[in-house]
C-alpha positions in Angstrom: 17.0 14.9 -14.8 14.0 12.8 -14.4 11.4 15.2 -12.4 8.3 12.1 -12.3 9.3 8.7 -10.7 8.1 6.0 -9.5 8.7 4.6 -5.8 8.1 1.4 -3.9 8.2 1.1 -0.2 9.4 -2.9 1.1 11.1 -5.3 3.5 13.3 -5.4 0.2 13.2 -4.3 -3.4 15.2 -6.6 -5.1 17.3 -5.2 -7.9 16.0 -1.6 -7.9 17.9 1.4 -6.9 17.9 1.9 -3.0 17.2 5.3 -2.0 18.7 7.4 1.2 15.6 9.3 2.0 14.9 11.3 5.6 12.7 9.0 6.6 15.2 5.9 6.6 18.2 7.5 7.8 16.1 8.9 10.9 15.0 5.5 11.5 11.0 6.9 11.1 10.7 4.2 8.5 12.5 0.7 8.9 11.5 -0.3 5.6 13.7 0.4 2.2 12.5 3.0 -0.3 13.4 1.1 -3.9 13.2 3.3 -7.1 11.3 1.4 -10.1 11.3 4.5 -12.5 14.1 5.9 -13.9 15.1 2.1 -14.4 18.3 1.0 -12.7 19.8 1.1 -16.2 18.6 4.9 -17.0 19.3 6.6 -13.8 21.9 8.9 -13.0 23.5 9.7 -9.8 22.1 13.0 -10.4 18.7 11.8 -11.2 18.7 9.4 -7.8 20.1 12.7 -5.7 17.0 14.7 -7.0 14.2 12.1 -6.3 16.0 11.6 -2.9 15.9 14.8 -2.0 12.8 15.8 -3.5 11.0 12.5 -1.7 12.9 13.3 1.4 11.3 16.8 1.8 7.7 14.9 1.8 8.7 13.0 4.6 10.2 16.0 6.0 7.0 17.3 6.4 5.3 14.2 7.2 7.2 13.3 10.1 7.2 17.0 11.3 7.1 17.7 15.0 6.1 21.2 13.7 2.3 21.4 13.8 2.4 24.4 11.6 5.2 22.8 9.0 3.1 19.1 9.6 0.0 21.1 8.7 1.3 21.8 5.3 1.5 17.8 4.1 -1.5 18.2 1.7 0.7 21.0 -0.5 3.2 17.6 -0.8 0.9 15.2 -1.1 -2.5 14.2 -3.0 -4.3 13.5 0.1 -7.6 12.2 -2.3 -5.1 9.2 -3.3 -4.1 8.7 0.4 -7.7 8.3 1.6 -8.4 5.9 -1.2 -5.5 3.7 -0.1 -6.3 3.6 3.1 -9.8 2.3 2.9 -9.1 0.2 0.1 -6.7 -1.5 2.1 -8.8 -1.4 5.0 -11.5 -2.6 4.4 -10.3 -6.0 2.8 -7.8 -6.4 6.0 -4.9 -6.3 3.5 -2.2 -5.4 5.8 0.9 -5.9 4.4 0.4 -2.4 2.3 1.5 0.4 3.8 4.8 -0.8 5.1 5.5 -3.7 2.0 4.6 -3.5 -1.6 3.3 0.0 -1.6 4.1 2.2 -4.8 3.6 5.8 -4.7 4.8 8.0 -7.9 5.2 11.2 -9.0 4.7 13.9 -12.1 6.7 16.4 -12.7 5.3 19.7 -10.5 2.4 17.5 -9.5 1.8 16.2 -5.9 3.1 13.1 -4.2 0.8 9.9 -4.9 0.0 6.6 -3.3 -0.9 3.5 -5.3 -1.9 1.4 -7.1 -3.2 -0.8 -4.3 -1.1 -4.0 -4.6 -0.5 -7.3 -3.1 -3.5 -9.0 -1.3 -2.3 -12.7 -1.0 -2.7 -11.8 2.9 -5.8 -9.8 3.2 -9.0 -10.9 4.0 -8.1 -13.4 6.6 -5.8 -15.3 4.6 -3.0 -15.1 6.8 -1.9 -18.6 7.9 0.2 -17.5 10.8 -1.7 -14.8 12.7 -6.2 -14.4 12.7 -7.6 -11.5 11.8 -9.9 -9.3 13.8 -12.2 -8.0 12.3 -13.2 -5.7 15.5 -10.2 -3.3 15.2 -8.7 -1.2 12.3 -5.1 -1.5 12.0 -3.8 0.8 8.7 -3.7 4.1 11.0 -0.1 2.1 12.1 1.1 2.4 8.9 4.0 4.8 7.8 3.0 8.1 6.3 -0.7 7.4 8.2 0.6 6.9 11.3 1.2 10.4 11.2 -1.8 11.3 9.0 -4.3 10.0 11.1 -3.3 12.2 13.4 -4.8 15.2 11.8 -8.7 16.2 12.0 -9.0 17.0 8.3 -7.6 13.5 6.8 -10.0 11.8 9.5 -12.7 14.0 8.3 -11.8 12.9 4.8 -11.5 9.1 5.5 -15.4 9.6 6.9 -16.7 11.4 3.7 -15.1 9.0 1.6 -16.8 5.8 3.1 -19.7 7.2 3.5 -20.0 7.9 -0.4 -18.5 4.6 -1.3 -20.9 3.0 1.0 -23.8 4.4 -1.2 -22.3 2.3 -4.2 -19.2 1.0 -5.0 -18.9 -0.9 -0.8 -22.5 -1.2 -0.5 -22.9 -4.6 0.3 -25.8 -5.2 -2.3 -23.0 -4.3 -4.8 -19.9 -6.0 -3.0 -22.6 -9.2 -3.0 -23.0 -8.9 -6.6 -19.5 -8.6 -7.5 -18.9 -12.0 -5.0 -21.6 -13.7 -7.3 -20.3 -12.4 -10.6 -16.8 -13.8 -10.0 -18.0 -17.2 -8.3 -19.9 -18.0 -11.4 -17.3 -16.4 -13.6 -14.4 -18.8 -12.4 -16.7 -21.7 -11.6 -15.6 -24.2 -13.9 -11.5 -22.7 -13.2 -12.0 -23.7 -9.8 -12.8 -27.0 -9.9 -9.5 -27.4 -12.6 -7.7 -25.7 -9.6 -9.0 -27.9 -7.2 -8.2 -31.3 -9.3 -4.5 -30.2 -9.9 -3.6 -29.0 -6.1 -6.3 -31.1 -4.2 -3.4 -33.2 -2.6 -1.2 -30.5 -1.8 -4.2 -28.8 0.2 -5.1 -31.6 2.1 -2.0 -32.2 2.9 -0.7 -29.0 5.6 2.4 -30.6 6.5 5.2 -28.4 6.5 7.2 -31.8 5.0 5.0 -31.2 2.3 7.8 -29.2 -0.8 4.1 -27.9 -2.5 2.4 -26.9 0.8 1.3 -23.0 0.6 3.8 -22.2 3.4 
């Protein structure tokens, strides 16, 4: 039996393995719970039972009425990688995570984690069909920190966190530099980008096959 696995939560998860956790079959979670690793070609039934049941009793927990058995969530998760995500996320607007393209994995005996971050075609205001606002937070909605959020020592957390990272790695002296960096970097890439596609973004139309949408 594979005790570490990989996970991925989505609208869909195309080939992988779908699993029948708690949290989907009590309709807390509308979206599917896909197994990347053990492979589809690797897994066993047994394998897929444990990971379902072992994922299952996370949610369990999670999604726990109970304040004392809710309570206990950090002893099922790593709540470190869980803070990370969310501002990560956060901060760059990117919300399609949390419900679509989010992994979280596994080692054997070791806590629950979330991540890598993943997927940010959509964040930071590039979302055609719906404007950001930049006013409100929106990844407390999210499965897993809907509930999360709820509790005083994640919130804590979420405030120690940003408050470090906004000392260096979110400062906006260093975010600034980084911007400049990459400008410069792909300079010359995006005016090769610009000469193949110009026609296509001029042109919004939704005749148009090459359009973004």
């Amino acid at each position: 039996i594979y005790s570490s696995y990989i996970v991925r939560r989505d609208r869909f998860t195309n080939f992988d393995p779908m699993l029948d956790t708690y949290g989907r079959l009590n309709g807390y979670s509308k979206e599917w719970i896909g197994l990347k690793y053990p492979s589809s070609s690797k897994v066993t039934e047994q394998t897929k039972r444990f990971i379902e049941n072992d994922f299952s009793k996370t949610e369990q927990v999670l999604y726990s009425e109970d304040e004392i058995l809710f309570k206990i969530y950090d002893k099922y998760i790593n709540v470190d990688s869980f803070v990370d995500y969310f501002l990560i996320n956060e901060y760059f607007g990117n919300y399609d995570a949390g419900e679509h393209s989010t992994y979280m994995y596994k080692n054997s005996g070791d806590l629950l984690n979330i991540g890598p971050v993943w997927d940010f075609d959509q964040a930071m205001n590039n979302y055609f069909a719906e404007e950001m606002d930049a006013s409100t937070m929106a990844f407390q909605t999210k499965p897993f920190f809907e509930r999360l959020t709820k509790d005083k020592r994640f919130l804590e957390s979420l405030k120690d966190r940003y408050s470090k990272l906004q000392r260096n790695e979110l400062s906006e002296e260093h975010v600034f530099s980084v911007i400049d960096e990459t400008t410069a970097y792909l300079k010359s890439a995006r005016t090769r980008e610009w000469y193949r596609w110009a026609a296509d973004y001029e042109d919004d139309s939704h005749k148009n096959i090459h359009n973004y949408y």
